[in-house]
N, C-alpha and C positions, 0 to 999 in steps of 0.2 A: 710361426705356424701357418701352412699352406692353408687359402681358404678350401673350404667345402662346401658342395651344393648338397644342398640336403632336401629329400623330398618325402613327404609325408601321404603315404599309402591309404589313407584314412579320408583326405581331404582331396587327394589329384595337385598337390600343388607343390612345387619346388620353387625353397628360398634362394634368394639369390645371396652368391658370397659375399661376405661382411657384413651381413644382415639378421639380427635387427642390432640399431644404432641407437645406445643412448648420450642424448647430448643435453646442455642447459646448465642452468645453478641449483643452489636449494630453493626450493621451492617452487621452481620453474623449469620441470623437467620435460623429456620429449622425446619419444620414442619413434622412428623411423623406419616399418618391415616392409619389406618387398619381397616377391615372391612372381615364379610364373605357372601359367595355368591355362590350361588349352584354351581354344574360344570358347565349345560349348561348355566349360565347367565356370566360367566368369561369374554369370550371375549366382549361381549355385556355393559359390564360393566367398562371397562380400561378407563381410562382418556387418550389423549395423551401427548406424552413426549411433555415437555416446557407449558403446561395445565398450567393456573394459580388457585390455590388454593382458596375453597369458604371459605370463613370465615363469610358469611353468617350469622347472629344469636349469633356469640360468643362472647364473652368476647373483648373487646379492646384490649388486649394485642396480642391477636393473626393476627401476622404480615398481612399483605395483599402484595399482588403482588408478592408472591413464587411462583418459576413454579417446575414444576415437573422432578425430575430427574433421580430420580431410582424406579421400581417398583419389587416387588417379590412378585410371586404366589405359594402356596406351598398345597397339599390336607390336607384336617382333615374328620376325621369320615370315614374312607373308601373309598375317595374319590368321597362323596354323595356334602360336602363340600367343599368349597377353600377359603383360607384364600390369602387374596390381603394385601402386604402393600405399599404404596406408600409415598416416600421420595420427602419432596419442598423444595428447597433452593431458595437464594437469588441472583442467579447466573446472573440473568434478573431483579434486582429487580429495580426498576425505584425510584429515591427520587426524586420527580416533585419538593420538594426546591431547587434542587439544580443543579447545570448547570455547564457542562463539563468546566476540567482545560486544557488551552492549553500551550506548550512550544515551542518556536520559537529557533535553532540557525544557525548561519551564518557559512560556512565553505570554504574555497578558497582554492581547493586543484591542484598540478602541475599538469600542462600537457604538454608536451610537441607535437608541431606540425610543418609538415610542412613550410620552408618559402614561397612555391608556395601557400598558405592559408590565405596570409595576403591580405588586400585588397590594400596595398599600392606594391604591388608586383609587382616587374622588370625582364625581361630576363635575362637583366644582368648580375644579382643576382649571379646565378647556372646555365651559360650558355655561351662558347663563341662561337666568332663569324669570321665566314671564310668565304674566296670569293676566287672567281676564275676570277678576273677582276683585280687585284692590289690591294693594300695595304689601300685605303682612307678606314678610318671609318667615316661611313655615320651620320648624324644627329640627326637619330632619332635610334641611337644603344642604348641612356642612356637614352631614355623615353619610349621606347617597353615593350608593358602587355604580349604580346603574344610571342612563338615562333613560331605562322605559319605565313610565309612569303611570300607576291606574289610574289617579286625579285625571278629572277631564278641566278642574279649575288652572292647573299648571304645566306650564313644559317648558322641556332643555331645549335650549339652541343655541349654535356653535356661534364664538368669539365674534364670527363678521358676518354672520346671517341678519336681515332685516328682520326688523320685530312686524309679526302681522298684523291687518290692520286692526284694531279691538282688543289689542293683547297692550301689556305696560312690561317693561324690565323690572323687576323688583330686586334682583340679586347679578352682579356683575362675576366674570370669572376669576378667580383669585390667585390664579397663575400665568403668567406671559407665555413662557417656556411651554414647547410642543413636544420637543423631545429631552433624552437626557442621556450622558454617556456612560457607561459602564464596560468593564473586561470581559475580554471573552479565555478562555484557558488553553493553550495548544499544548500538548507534549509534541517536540520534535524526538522522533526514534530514529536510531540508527544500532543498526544490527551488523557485524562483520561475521563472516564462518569461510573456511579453506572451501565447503562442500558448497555449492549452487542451493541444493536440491534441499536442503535444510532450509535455504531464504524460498524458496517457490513453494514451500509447503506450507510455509509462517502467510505469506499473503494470498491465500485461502480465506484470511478474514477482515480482507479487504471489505469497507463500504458496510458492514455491521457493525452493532453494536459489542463493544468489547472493550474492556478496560486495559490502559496500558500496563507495562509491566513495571513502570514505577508512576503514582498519581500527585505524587507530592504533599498529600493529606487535602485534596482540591475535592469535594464531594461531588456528587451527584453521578450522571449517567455520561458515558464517554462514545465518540461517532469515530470510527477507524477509518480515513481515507483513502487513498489510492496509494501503492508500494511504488516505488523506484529501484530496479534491482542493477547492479553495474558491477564490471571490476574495475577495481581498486587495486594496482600493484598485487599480487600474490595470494590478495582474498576477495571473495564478494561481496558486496553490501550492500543492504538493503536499508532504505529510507520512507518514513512514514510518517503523517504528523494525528494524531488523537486530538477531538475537538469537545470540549467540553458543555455541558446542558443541563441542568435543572430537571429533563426529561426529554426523553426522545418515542417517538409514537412510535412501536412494535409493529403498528399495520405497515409503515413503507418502511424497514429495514429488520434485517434477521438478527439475531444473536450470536454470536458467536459460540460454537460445540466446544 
C-alpha cells in the first residue's frame, strides 16, 4: 500500500508517510509521529511533554497510554515549513491489570545511648552523693529519678567532679557504664508499579509521621524518610526506609492524611 500524507484541517498539520511508528517489546514500547506544519502554526501546535498519545482510529497494535518524551523541530523548504517529530514511550504507561509489588524488611540496627534515657533511670546510677551534715546515707539515695534536691544537707555530683571543700562523699556511684546499647527498628520499603505517577503520589509522605504498610507487630510511633524513585527494567520503584520511636513530637513533623 502506497504511503499517504494525510493532513488534518483541524490542527494545520500534515503527517509525514509512514507515520506514526510503532516499535519496541512488551512492555517497552514507542511510539514515533511526525508531522509538518507551517512555521507560524509550530508553536500552536506542540503537544505537551508527558501528553499521552492519540491512537484514535488505529490499528490495535498501537500501544495506548504513551506519553510524550522527546520532541524535535527542525525547517524544511526554506523555512516556509517545519517538520515536528515527536517521541512516546512508556515511561507512564499505566497496565490497569496489574497492581504494584511491594517488599517489606525488618532491620534492628545498634544504637547506642545514654543510661540517663532509660525509663527505669536512677541518680545513682552516674552520680554520687555528698553532705555536709555527716556521713548517714539517706533512704531514698537508691530510689532518686532526679538529681535536683530540696535538701540543702545533700548533693549529686558527677563520677569525677571534686568533692567541695566542707562537703564528705557518703555514697559512691553504683554504676560504671555511661551509656548502654539498644535497637533501633527500620522497615526497608520497596514499592514497584508500571505507572511513575502512583510512586510520586505515595511520596507525598515523605519526612512524616506515618506508619509502614507492614510493622512487623514492632509498636510505637513510625518517621517516614526520604523516597528514592528510579526505573527498574520496565517498572518504577520506589524506595523508602520507616524509623521507629517510642514517640515522635507532632510539633517538628506532620502526619500523614
Amino acid at each position: 500500500m502506497d504511503d499517504v500524507i494525510v493532513r488534518s484541517a483541524a490542527t494545520g498539520r500534515t503527517r509525514s508517510p509512514g507515520y506514526p511508528k510503532l516499535a519496541g517489546k512488551s512492555g517497552d514500547a514507542q511510539i514515533t509521529d511526525r508531522y509538518a506544519v507551517a512555521a507560524a502554526d509550530v508553536d500552536a501546535t506542540l503537544p505537551a511533554y508527558g501528553s499521552t498519545f492519540d491512537a484514535t482510529g488505529m490499528p490495535g497494535c498501537f500501544a495506548r497510554g504513551l506519553t510524550l518524551s522527546e520532541i524535535a523541530v527542525e525547517p524544511l523548504q526554506g523555512a516556509q515549513l517545519w517538520q515536528v517529530t515527536l517521541t512516546y514511550r512508556n515511561d507512564d504507561w499505566e497496565a490497569t491489570d496489574e497492581t504494584p509489588v511491594e517488599e517489606y524488611e525488618l532491620e534492628s540496627r545498634d544504637q547506642t545511648y545514654s543510661i540517663r534515657t532509660r525509663q527505669n533511670y536512677l541518680a545513682c546510677w552516674d552520680h554520687r552523693l555528698i553532705s555536709n551534715s555527716g556521713t548517714a546515707v539517706p533512704a531514698w539515695w537508691a530510689t532518686a529519678t532526679s538529681t535536683v534536691l530540696d535538701a540543702d544537707d545533700y548533693q549529686w555530683i558527677g563520677v569525677d567532679d571534686p568533692v567541695p571543700a566542707g562537703w564528705l562523699e557518703v555514697a559512691a556511684n553504683t554504676m560504671v557504664a555511661s551509656e548502654y546499647l539498644d535497637g533501633v527498628s527500620v522497615i526497608h520499603y520497596t514499592k514497584r508499579a508500571r505507572h511513575k505517577s502512583q510512586l510520586v503520589r505515595d511520596s507525598a509522605d515523605d519526612y512524616k509521621i506515618v506508619a509502614p504498610p507492614s510493622a512487623f507487630g514492632v509498636s510505637g510511633s513510625w518517621l517516614r524518610g526520604g523516597s528514592t524513585i528510579r526505573r527498574n527494567g520496565k517498572y518504577w520503584e520506589l524506595s523508602v526506609d520507616f524509623t521507629n520511636a517510642q514517640s515522635i513530637d507532632e510539633r517538628l513533623y506532620d502526619n500523614a492524611t
